[in-house]
The first five atom37 places (N, CA, C, CB, O) and aatype in JSON, in Angstrom:
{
  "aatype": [20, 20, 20, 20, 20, 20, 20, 20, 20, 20, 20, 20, 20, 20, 20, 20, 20, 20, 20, 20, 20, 20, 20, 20, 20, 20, 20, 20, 20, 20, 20, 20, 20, 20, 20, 20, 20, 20, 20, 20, 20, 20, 20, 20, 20, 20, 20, 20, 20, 20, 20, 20, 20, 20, 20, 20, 20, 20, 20, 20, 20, 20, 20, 20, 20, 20, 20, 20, 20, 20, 20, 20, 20],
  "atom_mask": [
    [1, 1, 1, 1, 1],
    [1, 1, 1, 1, 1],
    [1, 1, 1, 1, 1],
    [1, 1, 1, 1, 1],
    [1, 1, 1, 1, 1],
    [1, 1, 1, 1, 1],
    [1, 1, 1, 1, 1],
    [1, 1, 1, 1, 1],
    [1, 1, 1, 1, 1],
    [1, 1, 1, 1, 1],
    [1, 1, 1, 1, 1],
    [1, 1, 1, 1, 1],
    [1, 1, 1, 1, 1],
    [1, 1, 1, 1, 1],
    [1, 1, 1, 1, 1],
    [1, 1, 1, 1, 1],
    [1, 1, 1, 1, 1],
    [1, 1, 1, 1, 1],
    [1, 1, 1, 1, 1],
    [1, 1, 1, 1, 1],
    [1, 1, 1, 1, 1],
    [1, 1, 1, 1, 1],
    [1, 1, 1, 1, 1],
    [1, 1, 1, 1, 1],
    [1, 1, 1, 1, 1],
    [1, 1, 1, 1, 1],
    [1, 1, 1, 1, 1],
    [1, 1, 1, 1, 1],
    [1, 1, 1, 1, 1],
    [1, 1, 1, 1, 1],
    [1, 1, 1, 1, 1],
    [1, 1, 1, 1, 1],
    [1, 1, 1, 1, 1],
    [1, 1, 1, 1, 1],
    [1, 1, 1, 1, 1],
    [1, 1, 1, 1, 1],
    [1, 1, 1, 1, 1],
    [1, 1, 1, 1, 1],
    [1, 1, 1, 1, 1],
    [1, 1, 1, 1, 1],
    [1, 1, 1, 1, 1],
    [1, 1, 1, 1, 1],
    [1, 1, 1, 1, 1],
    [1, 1, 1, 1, 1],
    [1, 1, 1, 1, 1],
    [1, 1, 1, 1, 1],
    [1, 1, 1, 1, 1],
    [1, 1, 1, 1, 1],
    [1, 1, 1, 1, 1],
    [1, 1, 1, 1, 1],
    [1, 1, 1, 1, 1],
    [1, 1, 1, 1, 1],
    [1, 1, 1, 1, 1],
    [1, 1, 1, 1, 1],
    [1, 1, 1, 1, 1],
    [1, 1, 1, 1, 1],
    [1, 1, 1, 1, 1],
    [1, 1, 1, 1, 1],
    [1, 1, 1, 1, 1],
    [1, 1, 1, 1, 1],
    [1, 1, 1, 1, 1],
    [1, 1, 1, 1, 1],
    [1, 1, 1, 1, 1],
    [1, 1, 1, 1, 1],
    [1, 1, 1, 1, 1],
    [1, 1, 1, 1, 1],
    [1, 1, 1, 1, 1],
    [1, 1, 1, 1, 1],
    [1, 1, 1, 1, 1],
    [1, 1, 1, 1, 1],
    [1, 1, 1, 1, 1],
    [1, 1, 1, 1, 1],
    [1, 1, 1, 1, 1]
  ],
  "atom_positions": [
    [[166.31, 49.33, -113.85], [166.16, 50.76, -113.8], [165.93, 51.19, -112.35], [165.01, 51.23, -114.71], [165.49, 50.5, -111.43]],
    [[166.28, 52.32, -112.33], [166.52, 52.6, -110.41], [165.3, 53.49, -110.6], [168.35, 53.61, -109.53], [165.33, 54.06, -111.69]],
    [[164.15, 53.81, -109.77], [163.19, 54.55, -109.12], [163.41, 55.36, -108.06], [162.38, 53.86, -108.78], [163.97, 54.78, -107.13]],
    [[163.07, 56.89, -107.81], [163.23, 57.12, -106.46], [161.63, 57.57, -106.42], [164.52, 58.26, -105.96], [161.05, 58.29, -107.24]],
    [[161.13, 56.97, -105.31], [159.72, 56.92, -104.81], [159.4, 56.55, -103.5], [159.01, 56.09, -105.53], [160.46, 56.32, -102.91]],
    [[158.44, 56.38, -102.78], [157.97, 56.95, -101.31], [158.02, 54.81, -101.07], [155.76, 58.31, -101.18], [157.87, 54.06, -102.04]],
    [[158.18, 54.45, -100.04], [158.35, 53.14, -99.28], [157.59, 53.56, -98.03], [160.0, 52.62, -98.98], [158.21, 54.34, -97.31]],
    [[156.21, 53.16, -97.58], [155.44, 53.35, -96.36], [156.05, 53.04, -95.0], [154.31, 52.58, -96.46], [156.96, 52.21, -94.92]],
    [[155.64, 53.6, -94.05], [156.51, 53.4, -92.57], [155.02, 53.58, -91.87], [158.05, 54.83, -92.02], [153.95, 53.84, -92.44]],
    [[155.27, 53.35, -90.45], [154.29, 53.87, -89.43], [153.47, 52.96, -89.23], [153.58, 55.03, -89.73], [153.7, 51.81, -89.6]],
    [[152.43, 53.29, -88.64], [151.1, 52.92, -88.33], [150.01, 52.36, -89.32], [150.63, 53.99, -87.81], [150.0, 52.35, -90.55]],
    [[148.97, 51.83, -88.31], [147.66, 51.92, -89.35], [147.35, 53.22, -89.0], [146.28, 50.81, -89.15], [147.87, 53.67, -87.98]],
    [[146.42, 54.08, -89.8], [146.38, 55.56, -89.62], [146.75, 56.52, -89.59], [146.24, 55.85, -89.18], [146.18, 57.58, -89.82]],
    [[148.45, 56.19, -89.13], [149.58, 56.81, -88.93], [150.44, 57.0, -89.88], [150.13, 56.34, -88.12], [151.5, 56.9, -89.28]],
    [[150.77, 57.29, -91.36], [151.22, 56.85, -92.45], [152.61, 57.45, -91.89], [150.48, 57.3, -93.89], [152.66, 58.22, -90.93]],
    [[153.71, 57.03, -92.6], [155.34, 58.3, -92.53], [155.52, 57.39, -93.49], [156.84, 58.59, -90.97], [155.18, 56.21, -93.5]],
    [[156.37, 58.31, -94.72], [157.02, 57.5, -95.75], [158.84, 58.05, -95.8], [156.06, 57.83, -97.38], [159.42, 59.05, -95.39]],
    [[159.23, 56.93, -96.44], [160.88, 57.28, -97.04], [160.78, 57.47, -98.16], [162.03, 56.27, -96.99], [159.95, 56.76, -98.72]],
    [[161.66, 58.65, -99.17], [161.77, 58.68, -100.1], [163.3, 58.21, -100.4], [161.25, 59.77, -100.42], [164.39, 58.7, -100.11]],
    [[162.79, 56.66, -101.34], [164.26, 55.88, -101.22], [164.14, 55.72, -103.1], [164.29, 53.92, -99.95], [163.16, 55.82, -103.83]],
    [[165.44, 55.47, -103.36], [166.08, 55.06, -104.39], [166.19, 53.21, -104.79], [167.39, 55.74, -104.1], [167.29, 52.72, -104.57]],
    [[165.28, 52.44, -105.25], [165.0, 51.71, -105.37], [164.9, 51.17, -106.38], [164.5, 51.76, -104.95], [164.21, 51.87, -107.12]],
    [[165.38, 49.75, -107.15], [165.4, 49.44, -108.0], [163.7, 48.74, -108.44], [166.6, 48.81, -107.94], [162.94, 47.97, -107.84]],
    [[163.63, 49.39, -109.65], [162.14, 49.67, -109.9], [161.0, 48.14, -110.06], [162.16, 50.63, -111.46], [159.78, 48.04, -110.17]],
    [[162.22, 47.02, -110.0], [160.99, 45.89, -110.03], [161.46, 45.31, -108.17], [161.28, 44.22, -111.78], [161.71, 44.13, -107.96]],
    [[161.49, 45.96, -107.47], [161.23, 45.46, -106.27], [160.06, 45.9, -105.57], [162.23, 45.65, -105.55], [159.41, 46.84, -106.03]],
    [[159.69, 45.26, -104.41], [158.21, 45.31, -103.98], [158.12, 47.15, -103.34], [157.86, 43.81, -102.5], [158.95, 48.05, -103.42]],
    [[157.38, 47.14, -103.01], [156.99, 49.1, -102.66], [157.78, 49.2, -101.08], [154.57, 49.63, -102.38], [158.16, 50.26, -100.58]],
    [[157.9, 48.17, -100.61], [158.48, 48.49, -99.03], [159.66, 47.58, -99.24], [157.38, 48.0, -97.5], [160.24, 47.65, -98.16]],
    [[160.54, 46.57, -100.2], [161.02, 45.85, -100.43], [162.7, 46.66, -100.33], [160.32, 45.27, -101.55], [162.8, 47.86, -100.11]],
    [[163.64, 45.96, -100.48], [164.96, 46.29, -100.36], [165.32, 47.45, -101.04], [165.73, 45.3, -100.76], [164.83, 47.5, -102.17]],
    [[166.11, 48.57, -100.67], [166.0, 49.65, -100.93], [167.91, 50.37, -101.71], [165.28, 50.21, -99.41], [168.92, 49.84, -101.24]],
    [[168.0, 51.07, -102.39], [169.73, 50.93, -102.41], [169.88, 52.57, -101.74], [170.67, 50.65, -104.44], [171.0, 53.0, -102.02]],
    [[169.22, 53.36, -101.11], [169.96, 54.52, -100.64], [168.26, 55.15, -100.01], [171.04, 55.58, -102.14], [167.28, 55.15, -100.75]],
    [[168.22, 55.66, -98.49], [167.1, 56.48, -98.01], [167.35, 58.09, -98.58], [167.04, 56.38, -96.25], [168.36, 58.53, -98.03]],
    [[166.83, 58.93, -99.35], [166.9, 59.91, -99.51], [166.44, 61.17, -98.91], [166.73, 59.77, -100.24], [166.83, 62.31, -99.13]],
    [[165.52, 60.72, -98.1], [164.73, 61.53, -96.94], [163.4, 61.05, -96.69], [164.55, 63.03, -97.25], [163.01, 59.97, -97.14]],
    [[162.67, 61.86, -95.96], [161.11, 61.77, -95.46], [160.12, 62.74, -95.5], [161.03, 61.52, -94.22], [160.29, 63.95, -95.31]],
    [[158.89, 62.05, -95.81], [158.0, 62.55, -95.29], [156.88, 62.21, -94.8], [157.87, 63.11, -95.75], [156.4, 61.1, -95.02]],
    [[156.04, 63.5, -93.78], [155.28, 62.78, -92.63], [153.98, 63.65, -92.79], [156.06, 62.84, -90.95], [153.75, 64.7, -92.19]],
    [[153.37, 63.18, -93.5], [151.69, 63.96, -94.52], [150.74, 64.31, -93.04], [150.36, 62.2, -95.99], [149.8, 65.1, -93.0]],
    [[151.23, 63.59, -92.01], [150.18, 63.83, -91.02], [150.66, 65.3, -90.27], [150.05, 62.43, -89.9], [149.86, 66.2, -90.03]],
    [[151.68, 65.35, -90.04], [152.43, 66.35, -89.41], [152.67, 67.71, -90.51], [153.86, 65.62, -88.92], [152.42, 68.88, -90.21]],
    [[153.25, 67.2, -91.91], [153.54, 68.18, -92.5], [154.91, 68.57, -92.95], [153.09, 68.92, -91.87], [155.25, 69.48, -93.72]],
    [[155.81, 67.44, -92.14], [157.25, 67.19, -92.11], [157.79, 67.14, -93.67], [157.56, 65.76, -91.29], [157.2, 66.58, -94.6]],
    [[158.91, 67.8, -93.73], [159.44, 66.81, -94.83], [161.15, 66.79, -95.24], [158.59, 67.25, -96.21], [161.73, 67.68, -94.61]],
    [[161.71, 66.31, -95.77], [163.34, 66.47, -95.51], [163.54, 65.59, -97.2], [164.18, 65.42, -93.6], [163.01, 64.54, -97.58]],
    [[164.42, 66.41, -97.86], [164.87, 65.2, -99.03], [165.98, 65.93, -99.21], [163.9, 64.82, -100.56], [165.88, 67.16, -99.26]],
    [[167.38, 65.19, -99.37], [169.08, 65.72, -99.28], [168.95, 65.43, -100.81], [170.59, 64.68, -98.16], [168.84, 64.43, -101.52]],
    [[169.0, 66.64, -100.95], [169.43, 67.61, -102.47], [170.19, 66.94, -102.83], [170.06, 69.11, -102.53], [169.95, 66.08, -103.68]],
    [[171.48, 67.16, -102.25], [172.73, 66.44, -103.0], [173.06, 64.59, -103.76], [173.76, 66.62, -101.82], [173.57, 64.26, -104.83]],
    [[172.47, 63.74, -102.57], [171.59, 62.75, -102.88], [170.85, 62.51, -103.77], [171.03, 62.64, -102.27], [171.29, 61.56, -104.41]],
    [[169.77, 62.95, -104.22], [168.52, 62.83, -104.79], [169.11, 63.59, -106.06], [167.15, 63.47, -103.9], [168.52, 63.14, -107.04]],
    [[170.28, 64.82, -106.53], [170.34, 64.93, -107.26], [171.77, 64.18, -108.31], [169.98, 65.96, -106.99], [172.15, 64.19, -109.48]],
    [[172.14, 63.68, -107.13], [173.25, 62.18, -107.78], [172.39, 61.25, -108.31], [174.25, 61.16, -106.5], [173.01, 60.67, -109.2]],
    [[171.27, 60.81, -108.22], [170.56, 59.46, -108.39], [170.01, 59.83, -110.02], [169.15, 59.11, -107.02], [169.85, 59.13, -111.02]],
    [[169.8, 61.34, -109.73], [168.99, 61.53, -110.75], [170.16, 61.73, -112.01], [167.91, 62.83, -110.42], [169.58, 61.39, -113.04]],
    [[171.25, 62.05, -112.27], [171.96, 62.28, -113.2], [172.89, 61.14, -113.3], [172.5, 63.49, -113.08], [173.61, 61.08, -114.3]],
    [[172.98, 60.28, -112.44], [172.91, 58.76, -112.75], [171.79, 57.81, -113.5], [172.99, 58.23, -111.57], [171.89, 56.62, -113.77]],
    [[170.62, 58.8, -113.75], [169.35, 58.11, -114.74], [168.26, 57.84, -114.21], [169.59, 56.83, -115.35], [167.27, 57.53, -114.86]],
    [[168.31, 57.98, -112.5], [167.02, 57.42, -111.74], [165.69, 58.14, -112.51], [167.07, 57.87, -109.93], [165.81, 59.25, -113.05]],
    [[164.6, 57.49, -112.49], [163.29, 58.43, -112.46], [162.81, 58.58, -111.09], [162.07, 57.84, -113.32], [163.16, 58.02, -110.05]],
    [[161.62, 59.78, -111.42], [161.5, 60.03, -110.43], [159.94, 59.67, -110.4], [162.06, 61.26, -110.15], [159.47, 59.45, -111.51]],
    [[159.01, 59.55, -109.23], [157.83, 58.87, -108.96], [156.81, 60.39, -109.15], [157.88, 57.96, -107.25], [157.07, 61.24, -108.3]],
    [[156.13, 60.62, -109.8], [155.05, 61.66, -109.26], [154.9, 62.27, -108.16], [154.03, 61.28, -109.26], [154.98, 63.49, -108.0]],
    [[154.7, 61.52, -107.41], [154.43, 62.35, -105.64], [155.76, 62.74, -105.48], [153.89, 61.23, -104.02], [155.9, 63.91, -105.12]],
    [[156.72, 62.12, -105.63], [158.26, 62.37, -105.02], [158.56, 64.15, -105.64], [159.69, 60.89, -105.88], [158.78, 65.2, -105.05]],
    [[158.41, 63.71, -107.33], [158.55, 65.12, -107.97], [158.2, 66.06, -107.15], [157.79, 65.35, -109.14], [158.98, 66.72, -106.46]],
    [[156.3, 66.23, -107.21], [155.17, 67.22, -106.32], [156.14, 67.65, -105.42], [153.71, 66.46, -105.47], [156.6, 68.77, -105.63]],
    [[156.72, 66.78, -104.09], [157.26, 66.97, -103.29], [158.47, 68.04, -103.25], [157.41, 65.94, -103.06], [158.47, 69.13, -102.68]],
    [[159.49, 67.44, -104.0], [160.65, 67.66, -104.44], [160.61, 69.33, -104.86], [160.97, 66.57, -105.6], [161.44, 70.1, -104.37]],
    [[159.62, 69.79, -105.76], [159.42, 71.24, -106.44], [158.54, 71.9, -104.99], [158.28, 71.19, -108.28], [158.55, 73.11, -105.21]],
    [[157.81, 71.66, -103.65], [157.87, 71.86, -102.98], [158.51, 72.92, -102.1], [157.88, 71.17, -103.04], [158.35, 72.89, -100.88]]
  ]
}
């Protein structure tokens, strides 16, 4: 089953995440099948390609909680 959910980046302290499309028994930062965008909680940043994210999803992906929050954003 494919997941789209946040994969950590950055720093210690420094968090930035990807919101990637990921098959759901791989590790949280582990091999990824498509980056869908970002976001950067420290800054306030955020970017997720619509068109993307809404192919994954009518292909069956779920979607992660925070990603949703985000997403309706």
């Amino acid at each position: 089953m494919v997941t789209i959910r946040l994969s950590r980046y950055g720093r210690k302290n420094s968090p930035f995440y990807r919101v990637v499309a990921v098959d759901s028994h791989k590790k949280r930062d582990g091999a990824f099948l498509e980056v869908l965008g970002f976001w950067n909680p420290v800054k306030g940043d955020k970017e997720i390609k619509k068109a993307n994210f809404d192919a994954w999803v009518a292909k069956g992906a779920q979607v992660s909680a925070t990603v949703k929050k985000l997403f309706l954003k």
